[in-house]
FIPATOR-661423 format. One record per residue (C-alpha): x, y, z; residue in one letter. Coordinates in steps of 0.25 Angstrom, whole numbers, plus 5000, padded with zeros to 4 digits. Layout:
# FIPATOR-661423
XYZa/...
END
This chain:
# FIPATOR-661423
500050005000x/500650154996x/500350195011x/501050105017x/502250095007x/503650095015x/504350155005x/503350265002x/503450254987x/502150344984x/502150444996x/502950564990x/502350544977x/500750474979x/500350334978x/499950274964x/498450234960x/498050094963x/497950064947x/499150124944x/500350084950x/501350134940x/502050274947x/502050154959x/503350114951x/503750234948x/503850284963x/504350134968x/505550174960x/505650314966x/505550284979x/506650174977x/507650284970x/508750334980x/508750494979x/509650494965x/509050364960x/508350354944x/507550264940x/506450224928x/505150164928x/504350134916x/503050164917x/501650174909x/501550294902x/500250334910x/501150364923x/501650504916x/500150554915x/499150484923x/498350564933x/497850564948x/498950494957x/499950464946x/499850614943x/500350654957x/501350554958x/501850584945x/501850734947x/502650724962x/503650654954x/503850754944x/503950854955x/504950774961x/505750774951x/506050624951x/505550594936x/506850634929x/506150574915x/505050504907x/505250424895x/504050394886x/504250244880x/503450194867x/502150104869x/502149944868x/503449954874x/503349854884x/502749714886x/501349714892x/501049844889x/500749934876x/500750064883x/501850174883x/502950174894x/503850274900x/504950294907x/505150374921x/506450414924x/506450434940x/507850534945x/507850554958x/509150644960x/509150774956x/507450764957x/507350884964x/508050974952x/507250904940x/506450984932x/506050904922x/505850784917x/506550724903x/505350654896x/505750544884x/504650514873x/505250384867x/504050334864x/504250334848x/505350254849x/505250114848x/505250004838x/504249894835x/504549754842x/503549674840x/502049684845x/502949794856x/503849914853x/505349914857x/506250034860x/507350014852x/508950054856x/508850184850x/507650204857x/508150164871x/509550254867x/508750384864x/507950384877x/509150384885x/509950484878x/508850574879x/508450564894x/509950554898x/510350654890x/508950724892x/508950774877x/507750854870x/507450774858x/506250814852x/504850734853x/505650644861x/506350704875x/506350824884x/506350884898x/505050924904x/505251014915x/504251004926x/503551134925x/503151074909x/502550944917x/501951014928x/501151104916x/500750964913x/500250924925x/501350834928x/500950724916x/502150674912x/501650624898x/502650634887x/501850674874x/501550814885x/502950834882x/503550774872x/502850744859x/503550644852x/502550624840x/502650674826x/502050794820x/500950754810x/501150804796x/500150914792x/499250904781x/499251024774x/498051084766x/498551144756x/499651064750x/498650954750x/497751064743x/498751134735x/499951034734x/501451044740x/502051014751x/502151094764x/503451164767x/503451134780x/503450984779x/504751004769x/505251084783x/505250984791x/506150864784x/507150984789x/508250904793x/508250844779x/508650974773x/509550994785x/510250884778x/509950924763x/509551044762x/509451054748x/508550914750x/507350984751x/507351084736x/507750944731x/506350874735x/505550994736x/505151124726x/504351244731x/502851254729x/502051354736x/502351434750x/502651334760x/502451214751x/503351134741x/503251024731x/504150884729x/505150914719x/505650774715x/504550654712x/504250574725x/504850464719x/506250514720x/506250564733x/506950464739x/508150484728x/508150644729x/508450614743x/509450514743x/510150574730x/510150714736x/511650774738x/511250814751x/510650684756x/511850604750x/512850674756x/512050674769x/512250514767x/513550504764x/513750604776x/512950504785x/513850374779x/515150464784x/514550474795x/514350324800x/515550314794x/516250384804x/515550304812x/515850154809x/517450204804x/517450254819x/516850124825x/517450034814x/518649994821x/518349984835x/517449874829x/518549814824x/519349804837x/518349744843x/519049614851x/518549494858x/517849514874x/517249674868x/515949724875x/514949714865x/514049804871x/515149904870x/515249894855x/513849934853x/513450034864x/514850114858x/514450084842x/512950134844x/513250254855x/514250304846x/513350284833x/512250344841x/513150474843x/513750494829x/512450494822x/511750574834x/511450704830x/511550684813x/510550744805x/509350634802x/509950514808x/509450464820x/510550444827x/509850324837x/509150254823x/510750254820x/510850194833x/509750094833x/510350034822x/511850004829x/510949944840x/510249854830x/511249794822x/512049784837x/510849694842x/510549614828x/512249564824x/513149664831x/513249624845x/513149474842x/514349504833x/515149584844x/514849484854x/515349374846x/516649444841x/516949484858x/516849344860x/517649284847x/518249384840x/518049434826x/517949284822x/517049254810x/516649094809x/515549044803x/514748924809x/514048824803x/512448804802x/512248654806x/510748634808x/510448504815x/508848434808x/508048354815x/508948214814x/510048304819x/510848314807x/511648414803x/511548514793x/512348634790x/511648754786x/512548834781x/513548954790x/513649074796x/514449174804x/513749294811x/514949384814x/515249374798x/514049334791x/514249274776x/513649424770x/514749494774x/515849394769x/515149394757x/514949554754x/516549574758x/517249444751x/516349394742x/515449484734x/515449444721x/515049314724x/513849364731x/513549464720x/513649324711x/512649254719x/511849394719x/511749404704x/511549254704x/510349284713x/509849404705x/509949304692x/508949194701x/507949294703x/507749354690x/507549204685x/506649174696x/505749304693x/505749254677x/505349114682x/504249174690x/503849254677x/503649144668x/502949054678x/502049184679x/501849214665x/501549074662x/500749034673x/499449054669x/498348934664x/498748954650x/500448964653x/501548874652x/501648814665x/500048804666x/500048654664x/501348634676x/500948584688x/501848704694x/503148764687x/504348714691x/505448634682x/505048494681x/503648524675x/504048634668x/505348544662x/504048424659x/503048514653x/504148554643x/504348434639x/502848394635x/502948514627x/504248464620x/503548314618x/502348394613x/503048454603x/503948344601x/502548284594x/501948374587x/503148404579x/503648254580x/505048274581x/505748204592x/506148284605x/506648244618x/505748214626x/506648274638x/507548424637x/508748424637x/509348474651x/509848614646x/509148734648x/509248864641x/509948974649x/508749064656x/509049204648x/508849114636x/507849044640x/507049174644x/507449224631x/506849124623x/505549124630x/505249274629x/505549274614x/504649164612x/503549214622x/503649334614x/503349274600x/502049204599x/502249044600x/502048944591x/501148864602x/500848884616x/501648764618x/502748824613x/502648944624x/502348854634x/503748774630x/504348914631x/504048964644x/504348804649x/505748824645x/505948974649x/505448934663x/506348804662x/507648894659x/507248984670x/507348884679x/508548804676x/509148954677x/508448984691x/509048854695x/510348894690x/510449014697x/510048954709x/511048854708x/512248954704x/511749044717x/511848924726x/513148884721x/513649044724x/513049034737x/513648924743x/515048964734x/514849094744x/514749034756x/515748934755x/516749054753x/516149144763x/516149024774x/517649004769x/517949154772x/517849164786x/519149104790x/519949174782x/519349314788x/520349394796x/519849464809x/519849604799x/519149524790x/518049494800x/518049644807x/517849714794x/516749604791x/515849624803x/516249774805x/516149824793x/515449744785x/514449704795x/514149804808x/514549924802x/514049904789x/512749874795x/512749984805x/513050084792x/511950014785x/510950044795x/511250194797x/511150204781x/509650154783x/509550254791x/509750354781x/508950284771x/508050314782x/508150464782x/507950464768x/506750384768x/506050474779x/506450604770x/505750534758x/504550494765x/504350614770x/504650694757x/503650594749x/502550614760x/502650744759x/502550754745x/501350644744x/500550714754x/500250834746x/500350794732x/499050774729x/498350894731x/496750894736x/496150954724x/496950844715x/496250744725x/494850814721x/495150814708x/495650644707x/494350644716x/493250714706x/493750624694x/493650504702x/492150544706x/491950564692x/492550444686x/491650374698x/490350444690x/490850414679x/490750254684x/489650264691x/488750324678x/489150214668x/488450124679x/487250194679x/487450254692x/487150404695x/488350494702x/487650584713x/
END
């Protein structure tokens, strides 16, 4: 019973409802602090703004000076529970001299896991720079002094102070009367034309006071952009940039010797990664970050882990799968410090572009095959009368066809072809000249189409032979490879060619990401307000006449 607590947990501040026990917690956990203790507790949302008892309680605390901060968490977060959360952030030294508390509205940032939401590690890394370094970012954190919350009432919700949602875009009357886009609109892609600021006369012409037109065709926006001196020097500037970046980091990677701290690697790679995009127009320097983090938890740390414990050793294992009798089968190889793809893309290249053009060659023979069967699919085609279309049919209906002939001419044939085949591109040839003249029978179509689609095949199986041969040609020689790597052999291999080049990779999306954002904006913009409201009137009358129009032939009237 609050009365007769020992410990007097709600005296100074007032005693909780019955059917709402939360800010019981809350003051459990101040009660327990020593005179400089800190603590957190996460709490529903309803604690910042809930009236009656919670009101008081929440209004002593304030005046005390004990909530140092509040930090708004995104809904779904927690198992359980679809409501919103938040974090109170208790200080008691230096209470008395507090005035104001920093309040957090992370509640935007969050990722998708699931049927739940997840903060994700650039998430978790904002909100603490911004409540330890107590940083006004816009729509996101700020102090609120006391006198602001006590104009308030003491309700601590967050969206009274921090409105973290996006402006709506305005609809304006008169472009969509009159055309043209709003000048204001253009205005705020701003830091766009920061970066090229002759960008902007590129994608847009003057129209009317405050409005301008597209100047390019909204297809080539994307390419206006990306072909624009100013946006490719911004990229190349950006690639320098990381550049700097992975020379600087480059080497200590390479030093890096059996018994390192792992963690150590990561938390210096992504806190210095963090801090040399921070601050760079259009990048956001914690997506930069997420990224590091990603590829750290999908192969980087399992990779570091593995070379503290060995070395920079590359040694592929074997596959050996057991079936149900217990016997063994080899499945083939692998190596997860070196993968196969990164031996191949450094030392042999021209045999995977072989096997590549090899590849290419199969599917367009696929696609052909596919074609024909189409074209002759039908009741009346050349493979109506097979079962389904595949070699040995095709191979016995052809040679009906030959005994027919064979008779009606009465010259002797052989019963069975001979086991050549003409080439595919001749084959092909051959069929589309005749295709093209009219035949002297459908028979002799139908003969024509058998044998195009048997030299098609024998070519698709060909090809697939000559890709398998290649294939196991390439792993033999990439298996036998690995022994004869040096430990620089292997650095470059998994530090160049494998964590840095995927790191650089990533950050590159990320400016394909800036560039998209620009052009859908640029193309909204422009879509919105291209079809002005008389033309719709206008497309509007004719089709209400052509409707009349349809209505009289059928004898209806059109009131």
């Amino acid at each position: 019973m609050p009365n007769e607590d020992p410990y007097e947990r709600f005296k100074p501040f007032g005693t909780p409802p019955a059917k709402q026990g939360d800010y019981a917690y809350l003051l459990h956990i101040v009660r327990s602090l020593k005179s400089t203790g800190k603590g957190t507790c996460i709490l529903p949302h309803g604690v910042l703004f809930r009236g009656n008892a919670e009101a008081d309680i929440r209004r002593a605390l304030v005046r005390k000076g004990y909530i140092k901060g509040i930090i708004g968490l995104p809904a779904n977060l927690f198992y359980g529970t679809g409501i919103p959360a938040c974090i109170v952030v208790i200080d008691k030294e230096h209470a008395h001299t507090r005035k104001g508390i920093f309040m957090i509205d992370a509640s935007q940032g969050f990722m998708k896991d699931g049927a739940k939401n997840r903060l994700r590690e650039q998430d978790v890394h904002k909100i603490v720079d911004a409540f330890n370094k107590q940083l006004d970012i816009a729509k996101y954190s700020r102090i609120v002094g006391v006198e602001e919350i006590e104009k308030n009432e003491f309700n601590l919700n967050l969206p009274r102070y921090i409105d973290s949602q996006q402006a709506e875009d305005v609809q304006d009357i008169e472009g969509h009367l009159k055309g043209g886009i709003l000048l204001p609109d253009v205005d705020a892609l701003q830091p766009y034309w920061d970066i090229c600021p002759h960008l902007r006369a590129t994608l847009f012409k003057p129209n009317r006071k405050g409005y301008v037109d597209l100047a390019v065709d909204k297809s080539a926006i994307k390419a206006t952009i990306y072909q624009h001196p100013e946006f490719v020097a911004f990229t190349t500037s950006m690639n320098a940039h990381f550049g700097i970046w992975r020379n600087h980091h480059a080497q200590t990677l390479r030093s890096l010797k059996v018994g390192f701290h792992a963690k150590k690697v990561i938390q210096i790679l992504s806190e210095d990664l963090l801090g040399h995009y921070r601050g760079k127009p259009l990048m956001d320097a914690y997506a930069v970050y997420q990224h590091a983090m990603d590829y750290w938890d999908a192969t980087m740390q399992d990779d570091c882990y593995q070379i503290a414990a060995e070395g920079w050793k590359a040694e592929p294992t074997r596959l050996i799968e057991k079936d149900k009798k217990g016997k063994e089968k080899d499945k083939g190889w692998t190596c997860d410090l070196v993968p196969k793809a990164l031996l191949v893309a450094r030392y042999f290249a021209s045999e995977q572009a072989n096997i590549d053009a090899l590849a290419a060659e199969l599917e367009a023979t696929t696609a052909r095959l596919a074609e024909l069967e189409e074209e002759h699919g039908d009741e009346e085609g050349a493979f109506a009368e097979l079962e389904s279309v595949n070699k040995a049919n095709v191979a016995a209906r052809l040679e009906e066809i030959d005994l027919e002939e064979a008779k009606a001419t009465g010259k002797a044939k052989s019963a069975k072809r001979g086991k050549a085949v003409l080439k595919v591109a001749e084959a092909s040839a051959r069929y589309l000249v005749k295709a093209a003249e009219a035949p002297d029978s459908e028979t002799a179509a139908e003969a024509e189409a058998l044998r195009a689609w048997l030299a098609l095949n024998a070519g698709e199986a060909d090809l697939k032979r000559r890709i398998k041969m290649a294939e196991a040609e390439l792993d033999a020689a990439c298996y036998a490879k690995y022994p004869k790597l040096s430990e620089e052999d292997i650095k470059t291999l998994v530090v160049d060619d494998k964590w840095l080049a995927v790191l650089d990779a990533d950050i590159q999306g990320e400016m394909d990401r800036i560039t998209q954002a620009l052009t859908q904006r640029v193309k909204e913009l422009a879509e919105r307000y291209e079809t002005t409201t008389p033309t719709l009137v206008s497309r509007v009358s004719a089709f209400e006449e052509k409707v009349k129009q349809h209505l009289e032939c059928m004898g209806f009237s059109w009131n």
